[in-house]
N, C-alpha and C positions, 0 to 999 in steps of 0.2 A: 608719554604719548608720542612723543620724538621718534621712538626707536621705533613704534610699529608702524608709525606713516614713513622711515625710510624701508622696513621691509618691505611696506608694502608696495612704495616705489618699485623697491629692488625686485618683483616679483611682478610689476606690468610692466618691469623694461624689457623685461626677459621675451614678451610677448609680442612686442612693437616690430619684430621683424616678420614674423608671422600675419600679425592683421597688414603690413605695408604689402606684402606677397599675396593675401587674398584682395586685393583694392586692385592690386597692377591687373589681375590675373580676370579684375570685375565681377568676381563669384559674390562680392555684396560692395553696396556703395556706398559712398562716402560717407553720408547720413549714417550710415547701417555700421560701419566702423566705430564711428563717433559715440554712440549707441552701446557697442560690444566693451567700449575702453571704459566707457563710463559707467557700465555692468562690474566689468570686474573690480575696477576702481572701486566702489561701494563695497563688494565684497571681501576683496582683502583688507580695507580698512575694518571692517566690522570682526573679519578672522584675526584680525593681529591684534585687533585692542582688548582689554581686558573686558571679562565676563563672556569670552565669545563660547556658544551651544554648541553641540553634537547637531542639531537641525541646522548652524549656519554653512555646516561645513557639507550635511545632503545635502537643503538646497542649490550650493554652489556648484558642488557634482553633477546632480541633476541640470539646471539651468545650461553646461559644458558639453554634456550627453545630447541636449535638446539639439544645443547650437551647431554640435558635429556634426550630427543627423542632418538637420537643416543644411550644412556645407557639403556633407555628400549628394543630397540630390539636386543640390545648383548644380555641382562638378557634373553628374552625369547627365543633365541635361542638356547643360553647356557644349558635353561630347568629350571631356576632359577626361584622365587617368585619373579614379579616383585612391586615393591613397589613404591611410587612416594613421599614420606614425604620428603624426604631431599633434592632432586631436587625443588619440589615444595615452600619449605623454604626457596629455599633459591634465587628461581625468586620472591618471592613476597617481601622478603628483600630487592633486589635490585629498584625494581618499587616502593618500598614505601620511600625508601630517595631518589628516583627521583621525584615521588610527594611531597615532604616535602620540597625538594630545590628549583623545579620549580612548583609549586603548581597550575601557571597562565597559564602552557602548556595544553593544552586540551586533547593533539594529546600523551601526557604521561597516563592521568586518562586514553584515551579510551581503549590504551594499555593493563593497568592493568586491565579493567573493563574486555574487551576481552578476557584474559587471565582467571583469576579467572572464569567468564562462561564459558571457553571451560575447564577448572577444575573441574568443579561443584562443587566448593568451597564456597557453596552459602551461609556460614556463613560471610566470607571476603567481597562475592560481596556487599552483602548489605552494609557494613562497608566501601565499598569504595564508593558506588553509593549513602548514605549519606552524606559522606565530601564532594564529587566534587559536587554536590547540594546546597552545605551549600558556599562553596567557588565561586559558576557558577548560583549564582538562575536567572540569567540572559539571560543565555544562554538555547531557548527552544528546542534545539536536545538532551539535557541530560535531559529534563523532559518526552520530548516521546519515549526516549530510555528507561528511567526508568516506564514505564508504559506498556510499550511492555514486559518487561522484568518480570514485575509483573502478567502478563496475560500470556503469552504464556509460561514459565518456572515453577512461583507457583500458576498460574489458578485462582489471587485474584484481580476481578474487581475491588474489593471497594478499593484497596490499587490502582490500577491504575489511578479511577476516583479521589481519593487523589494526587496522581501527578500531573495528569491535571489542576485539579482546583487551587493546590497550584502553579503550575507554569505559570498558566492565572494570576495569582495575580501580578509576579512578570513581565511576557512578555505578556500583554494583547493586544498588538499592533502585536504580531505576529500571522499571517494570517496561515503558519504551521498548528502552537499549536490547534488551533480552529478547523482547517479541522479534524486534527487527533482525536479531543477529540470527534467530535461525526463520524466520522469512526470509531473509538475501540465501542460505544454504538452501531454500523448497527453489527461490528462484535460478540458483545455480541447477539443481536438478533437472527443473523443467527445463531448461537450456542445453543440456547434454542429452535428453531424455528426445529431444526437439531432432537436436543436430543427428543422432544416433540413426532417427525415424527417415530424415531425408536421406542419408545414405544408405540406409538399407541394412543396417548391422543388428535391428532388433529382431530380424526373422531366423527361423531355424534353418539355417544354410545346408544341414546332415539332412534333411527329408526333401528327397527326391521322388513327386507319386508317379507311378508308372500305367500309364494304362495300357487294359490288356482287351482280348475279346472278350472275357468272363464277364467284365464291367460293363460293353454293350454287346451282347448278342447279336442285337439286331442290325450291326453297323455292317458295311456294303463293301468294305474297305478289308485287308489283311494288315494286321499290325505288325509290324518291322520291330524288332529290337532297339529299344535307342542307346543310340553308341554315346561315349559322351569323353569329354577328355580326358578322365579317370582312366576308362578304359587303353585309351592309346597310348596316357603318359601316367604309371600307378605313383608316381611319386606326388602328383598334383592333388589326391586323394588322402597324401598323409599331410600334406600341406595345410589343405584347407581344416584336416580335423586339430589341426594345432591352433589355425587361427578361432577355430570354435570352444578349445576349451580356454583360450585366450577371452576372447567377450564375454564366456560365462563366468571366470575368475574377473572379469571387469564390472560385472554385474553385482557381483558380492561386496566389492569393497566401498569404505564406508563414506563414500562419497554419492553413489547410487543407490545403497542398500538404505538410506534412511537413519544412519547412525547416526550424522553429529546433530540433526534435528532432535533429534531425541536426548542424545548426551546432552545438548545446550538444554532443553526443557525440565529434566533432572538438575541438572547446576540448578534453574533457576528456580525448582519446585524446593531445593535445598535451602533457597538464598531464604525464600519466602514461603517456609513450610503451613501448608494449611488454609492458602489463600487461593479460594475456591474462582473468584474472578479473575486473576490470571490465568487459570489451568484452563477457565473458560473462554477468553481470548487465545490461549492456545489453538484449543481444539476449533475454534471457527475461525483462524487461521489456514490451517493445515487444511481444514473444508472447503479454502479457495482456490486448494491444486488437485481438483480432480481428475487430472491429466496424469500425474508422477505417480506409477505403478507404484509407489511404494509408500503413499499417505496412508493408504487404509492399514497399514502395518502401525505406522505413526500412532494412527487415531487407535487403533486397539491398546499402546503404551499407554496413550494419555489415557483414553478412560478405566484401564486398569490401577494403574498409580493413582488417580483422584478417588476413582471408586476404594480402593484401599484403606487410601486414608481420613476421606472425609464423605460415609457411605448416605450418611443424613443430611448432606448440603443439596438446599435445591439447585444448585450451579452444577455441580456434579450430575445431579439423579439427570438435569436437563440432559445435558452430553449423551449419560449411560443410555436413557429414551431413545433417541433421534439417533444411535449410531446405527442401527441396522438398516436403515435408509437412503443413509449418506452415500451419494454415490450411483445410488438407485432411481433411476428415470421414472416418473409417476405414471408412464404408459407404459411401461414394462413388464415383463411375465414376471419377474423377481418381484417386483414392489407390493404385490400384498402379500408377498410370507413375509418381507420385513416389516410392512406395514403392521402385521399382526404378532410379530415380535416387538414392535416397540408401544403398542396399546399396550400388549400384557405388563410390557415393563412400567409403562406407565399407571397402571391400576395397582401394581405393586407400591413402588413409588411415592403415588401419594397418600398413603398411609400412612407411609413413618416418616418426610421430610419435614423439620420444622425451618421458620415459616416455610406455606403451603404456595405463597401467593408468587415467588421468581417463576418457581417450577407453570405454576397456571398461565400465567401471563406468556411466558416464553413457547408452552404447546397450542396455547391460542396463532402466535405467529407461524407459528412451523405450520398448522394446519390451511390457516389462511391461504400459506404461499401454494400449500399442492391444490387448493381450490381454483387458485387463480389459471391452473392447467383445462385451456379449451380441451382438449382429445382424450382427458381422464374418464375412465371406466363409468356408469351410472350407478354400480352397484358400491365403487370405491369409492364416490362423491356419497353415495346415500353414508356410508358407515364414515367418513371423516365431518357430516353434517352433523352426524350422533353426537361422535367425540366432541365436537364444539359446542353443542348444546348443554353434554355433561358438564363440558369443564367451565362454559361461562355461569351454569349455577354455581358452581364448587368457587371460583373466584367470588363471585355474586359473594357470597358470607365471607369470606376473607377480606374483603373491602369493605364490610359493614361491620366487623371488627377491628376491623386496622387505627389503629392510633396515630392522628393527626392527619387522615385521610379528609379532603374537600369538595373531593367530587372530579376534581383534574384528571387523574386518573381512569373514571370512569370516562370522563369525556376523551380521552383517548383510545381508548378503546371502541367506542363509536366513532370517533372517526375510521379507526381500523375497517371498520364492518361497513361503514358506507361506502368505502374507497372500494371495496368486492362485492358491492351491489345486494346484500345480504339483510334484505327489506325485514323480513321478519324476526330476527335477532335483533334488529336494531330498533323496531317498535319494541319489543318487550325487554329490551336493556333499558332502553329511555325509559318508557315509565316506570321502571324500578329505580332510575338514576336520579330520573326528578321525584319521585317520592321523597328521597333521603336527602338529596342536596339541591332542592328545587331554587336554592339563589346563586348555583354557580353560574358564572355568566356565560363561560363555554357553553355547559350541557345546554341553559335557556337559547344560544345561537345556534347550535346544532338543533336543536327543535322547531325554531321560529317563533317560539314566546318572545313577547317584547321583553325588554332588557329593565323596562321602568318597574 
């Protein structure tokens, strides 16, 4: 016990010059000193002696973190230069012999990684967000924190797509790591897709329209020939068609054309051949970039590859349904030929998918959400009322055959329909819900039966 009351000596002596420098300087008083010694005091006694936790060593960080805070806004009240070097030193001291003792804590590195980025001490970060990689290559939330971290703070893809790849090698079984690794490629897309748009490089620079009289007869004006710099300098005309087969050769490669989304989705349909819930966190992935000319490219791989090979999965048949949609504004002149492509798909459908009840449950949602559209058609709201009506019978008996079903379900599903004001669906669901499971306690609150 000797030895850790002299370390811990040796680690408030170290401090004594620091608190004598905030006393002179009156950023806290003497009380409040006295106070700070007798904090740490307590804490490194308890870190040095034996049995000490992974929690004595956050608290102590924390507690460090509070007090720094608390010394910056004395200093710039006071009117003083505020400075963060010795606070700062002296939390990342403490976090790094709490990583060094407990090294297998996770919930310590995120601390310190947390920490160091809310610093912008980005020479540390890295230095931490290499060892806990080096010690965790296992663990794939510290591979797509470190890849998010490499994108969105130093803007370097190729160190991100290094994380990814290095941490597929070690977690290739993680479903995560895969979705994430080609979401950061849709976000790099929409990123270039972004930038491209504000400078002007997505337009056909070669069509030049020319108006003439033919175009307005009735105009009051004679139209001049428009000269243009082509004309005065012919070489600026072979210029710009160079720069134009340039962006279209930029357009193809497989950084905008949608290929390594795709290759990454193949790897990982490989890794996990047949696993209809992935393929379908795929595709409602790729449905949150409806901006990147090149998803609906995507989404026709995935649903071809799923439909391929697993043409009987309701996860699948869902996707096949709802693609001709995707992308489709529910007030749009497009939206009932899709919409009347993805009904027929669906009446195919549900025929041969066994279970019946992913596929039902999932068209129940899709339909809900184009309901909730104020400006949608009266005749396109009468025919997606239909479909609703259809498919909560059709559900209706797949929940009354369902094995180990209690009624939760159902009462989910009214909630669904209350939240879209859908009064009469949700009288004639209820009393078919309390028929069959009139002591669920959900469905009796969502009706206002007492509970007793």
């Amino acid at each position: 016990m000797a030895g850790a009351s002299d370390k811990a000596r040796f680690y408030l002596e170290q401090s004594v010059p620091e608190l004598q420098e905030l006393e002179r300087k009156k950023i806290f008083t003497k009380g409040e000193i006295s106070s700070i010694a007798k904090k740490r005091s307590n804490f490194e006694h308890k870190l040095n002696a034996r049995g000490s936790q992974p929690s004595d060593y956050a608290r102590y960080a924390e507690y460090e973190m509070n007090l720094e805070s608390l010394r910056r806004r004395r200093v710039k009240r006071l009117g003083g230069k505020v400075t963060t070097h010795a606070g700062q030193r002296r939390i990342f001291f403490v976090l790094d012999r709490a990583t060094k003792k407990f090294h297998g804590d996770v919930a310590l590195w995120m601390q310190y990684i947390e920490y160091a980025r809310q610093q912008k001490a980005y020479k540390k970060l890295n230095q931490v967000i290499t060892s806990v990689l080096r010690l965790h290559p296992t663990r794939p939330e510290l591979w797509i924190y470190a890849a998010n971290y490499a994108v969105e703070t130093e803007g370097d893809m190729m160190e991100a797509r290094s994380y990814l790849q290095r941490g597929l090698r070690f977690c290739n079984r993680s479903k995560d790591l895969w979705i994430e690794y080609a979401k950061m490629e849709m976000i790099y897309i929409a990123k270039i897709v972004r930038r491209r748009r504000i400078l002007g490089l997505d337009e056909n620079r070669t069509q030049t329209p020319q108006a003439t009289m033919e175009d307005n007869p009735d105009a009051d004006v004679v139209a001049l020939p428009k000269v243009t710099a082509e004309d005065i300098n012919p070489d600026l005309a072979q210029d710009d068609l160079v720069d134009q087969v340039a962006l279209q050769n930029l357009n193809s490669t497989p950084a905008l054309s949608g290929a390594i989304p795709i290759a990454i989705f193949d790897a990982a349909m490989k890794q996990f051949p047949e696993d209809a819930l992935l393929g379908e966190r795929y595709f409602n992935m790729i449905v949150g970039f409806e901006g990147v000319p090149c998803y609906l490219k995507i989404l026709d791989h995935i649903v071809g590859t799923l439909m391929a090979a697993m043409p009987t999965n309701p996860l699948v048949a869902n996707c096949y349904v709802w693609q001709p949609v995707v992308g489709v504004k529910a007030t749009s002149p497009e939206f009932p030929r899709g919409l009347g492509v993805a009904l027929d798909r669906l009446e195919a459908c549900a025929q041969r998918v066994q279970p019946r009840f992913p596929l039902l449950r999932r068209t129940i949602d899709w339909v809900l959400s184009y309901l909730g559209v104020q400006e949608l058609d009266p005749d396109i709201r009468t025919v997606l009322l239909v479909t609703l009506k259809s498919t909560l019978g059709q559900l209706q008996i797949e929940l009354e055959h369902r094995t180990g079903e209690n009624g939760d379900e159902a009462a989910e599903l009214l909630e669904r329909l209350q939240s879209h004001s859908l009064d009469m669906f949700v009288e004639l669901t209820m009393a078919w819900a309390l028929h069959i499971w009139g002591k669920n306690t959900r469905l009796l609150a969502l009706s206002g039966a007492p509970l007793g």
